[in-house]
N, C-alpha and C positions, 0 to 999 in steps of 0.2 A: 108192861114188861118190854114191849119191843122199843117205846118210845125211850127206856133206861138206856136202851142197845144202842140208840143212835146218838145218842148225847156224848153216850161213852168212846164213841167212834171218831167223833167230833173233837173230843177231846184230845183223844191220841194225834189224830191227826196235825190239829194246833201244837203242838207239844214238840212232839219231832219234825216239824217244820223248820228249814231256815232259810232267813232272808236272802234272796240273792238280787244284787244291787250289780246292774249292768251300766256301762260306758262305751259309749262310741266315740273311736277313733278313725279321724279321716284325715287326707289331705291329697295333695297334690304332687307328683313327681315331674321334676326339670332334669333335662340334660346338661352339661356342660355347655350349652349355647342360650340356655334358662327356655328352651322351648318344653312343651307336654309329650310328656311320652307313654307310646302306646305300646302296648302288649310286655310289659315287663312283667316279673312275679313279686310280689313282696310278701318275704316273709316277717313270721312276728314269736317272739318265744317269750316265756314256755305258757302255755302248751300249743306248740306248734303250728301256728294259721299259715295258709298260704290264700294270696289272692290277686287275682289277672288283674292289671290294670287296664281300665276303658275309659279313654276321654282324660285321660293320664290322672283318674283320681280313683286312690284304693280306699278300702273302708274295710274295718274290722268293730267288733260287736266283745270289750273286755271286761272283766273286769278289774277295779281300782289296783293300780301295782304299778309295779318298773319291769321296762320289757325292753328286748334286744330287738331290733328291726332294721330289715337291709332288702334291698333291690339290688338286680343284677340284670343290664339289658346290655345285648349282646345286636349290635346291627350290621354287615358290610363289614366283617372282621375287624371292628370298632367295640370293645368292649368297656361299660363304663358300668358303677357300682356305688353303692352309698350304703355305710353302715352307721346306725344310730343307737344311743339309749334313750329311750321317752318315757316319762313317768306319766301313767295314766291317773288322772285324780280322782275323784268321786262320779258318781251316777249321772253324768250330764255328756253334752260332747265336744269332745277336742280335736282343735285341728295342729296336726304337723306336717307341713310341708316336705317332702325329700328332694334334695340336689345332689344330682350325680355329676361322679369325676373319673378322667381317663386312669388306668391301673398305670400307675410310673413304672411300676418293672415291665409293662410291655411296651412302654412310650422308650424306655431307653435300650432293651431288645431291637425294638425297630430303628433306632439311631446309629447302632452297633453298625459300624461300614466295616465291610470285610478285607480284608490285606490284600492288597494287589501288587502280585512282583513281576516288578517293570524291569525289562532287560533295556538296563541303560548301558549306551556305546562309551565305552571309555577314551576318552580324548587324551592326543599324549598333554603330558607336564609340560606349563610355560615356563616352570620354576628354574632348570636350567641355563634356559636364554636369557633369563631376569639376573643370575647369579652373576655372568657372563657379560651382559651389560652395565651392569653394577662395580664391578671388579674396572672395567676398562675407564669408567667416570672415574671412580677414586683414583689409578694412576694418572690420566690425564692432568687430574686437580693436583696431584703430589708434582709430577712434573712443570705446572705452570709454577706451583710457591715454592721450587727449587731454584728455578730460574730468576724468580721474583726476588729472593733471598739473594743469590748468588750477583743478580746487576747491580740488589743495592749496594752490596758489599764490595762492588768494583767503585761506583761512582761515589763512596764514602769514600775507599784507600784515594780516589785521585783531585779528591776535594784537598785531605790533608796534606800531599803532597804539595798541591798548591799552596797550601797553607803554608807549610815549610819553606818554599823556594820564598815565598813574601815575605816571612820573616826575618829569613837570613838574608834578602835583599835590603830590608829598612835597615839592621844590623849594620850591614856595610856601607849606607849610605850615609850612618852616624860616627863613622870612623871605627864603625867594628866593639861601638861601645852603646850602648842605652840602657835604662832602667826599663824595667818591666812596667814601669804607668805610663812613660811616655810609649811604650811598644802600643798600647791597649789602643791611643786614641788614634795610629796611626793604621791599625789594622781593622775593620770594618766585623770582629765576631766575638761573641761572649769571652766574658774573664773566664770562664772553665774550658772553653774551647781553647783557646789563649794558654795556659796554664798547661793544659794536656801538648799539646806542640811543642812546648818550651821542654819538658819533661822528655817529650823524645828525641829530639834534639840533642838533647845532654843527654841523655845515653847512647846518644847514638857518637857522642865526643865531636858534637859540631859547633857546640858551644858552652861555655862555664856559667852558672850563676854563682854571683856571690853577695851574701849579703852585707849591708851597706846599711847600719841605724834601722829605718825603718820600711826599708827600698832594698830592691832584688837590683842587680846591679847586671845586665846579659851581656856576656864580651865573648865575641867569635873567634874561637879559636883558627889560627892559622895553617 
């Protein structure tokens, strides 16, 4: 009877038994300069492990699944962090290294340079003086090409004049008669030069053209 009792005990017990099928998780934690780091915590979910790092290698005891895992080591108000997903596989053990990185929102906090208002001296305006100087160069330059306009405009009128008193000298030296071709080779300047003088001349009733076939005919008036 009693040997019934423990068969059946044996039984039950096989029965509502389950397998449980463990894995080991290890590795290694680097800083941002890839060195081993001591005394940080890693955690691991779910269900919730935590574990000190020594010799900068943590180890946990899982089993098979996908788990969330993060270090947080804090040094010299230097804080640096790594969060992972690692899928654990079957009953054997696995290694996952962690590398930690500086939190960029406190990397660009600490960059944040604060507003510094500088009492700057106000120096007077050169703009004034520059207006001032500037004003005096353009009248001086309008003054030189007034002048410049105005000499050439003298020693033109006293070119022509010359031109005229030559004219009316060959004029008279031809008995107060010549054609305009013979005038051209006796006078040393262009046929439109030539032409323009002869024109004011005769308006001015110092002399007549008349033409003649194919020929200007110039006769000085008296």
């Amino acid at each position: 009877m009693g040997g019934q009792r423990g068969v059946f005990i044996v039984f039950l017990f096989l029965l509502f038994l389950q397998p449980v099928f463990c894995a080991t998780l290890t590795g290694t934690v680097y800083d941002s300069n890839l060195n081993k780091v001591e005394k940080a915590v890693v955690e691991i979910r779910s269900p919730l492990q935590r574990d000190v790092v020594e010799n900068g290698t943590y180890f946990f005891e899982l089993s098979p699944g996908v788990y969330n895992i993060s270090v947080v080591f804090v040094e010299s108000a230097r804080e640096e962090s790594a969060f992972e997903t690692v899928e654990v596989p079957t009953d054997n053990n696995y290694l996952f290294d962690l590398f930690l990185f500086t939190d960029l929102r406190e990397v660009e906090e600490l960059q944040v340079i604060p507003e510094i208002n500088v009492d700057v001296e106000e120096k007077p305006s050169l703009l004034p003086a520059f207006l001032l100087i500037l004003f005096l160069l353009l009248f001086f330059l309008g003054v030189v090409l007034y002048n410049s306009k105005r000499t050439k405009k003298v020693l033109v009128d006293e070119l022509e004049d010359e031109l005229k008193t030559l004219v009316v000298r060959i004029i008279k030296e031809n008995n107060s008669r010549i054609t305009q071709k013979e005038l051209r080779k006796k006078v040393p300047y262009s046929e439109a030069k030539i032409s323009l003088v002869i024109s004011e001349l005769e308006s001015e009733g110092v002399l007549k053209k008349i033409k003649k076939g194919r020929a200007n005919v110039l006769i000085l008036k008296k």
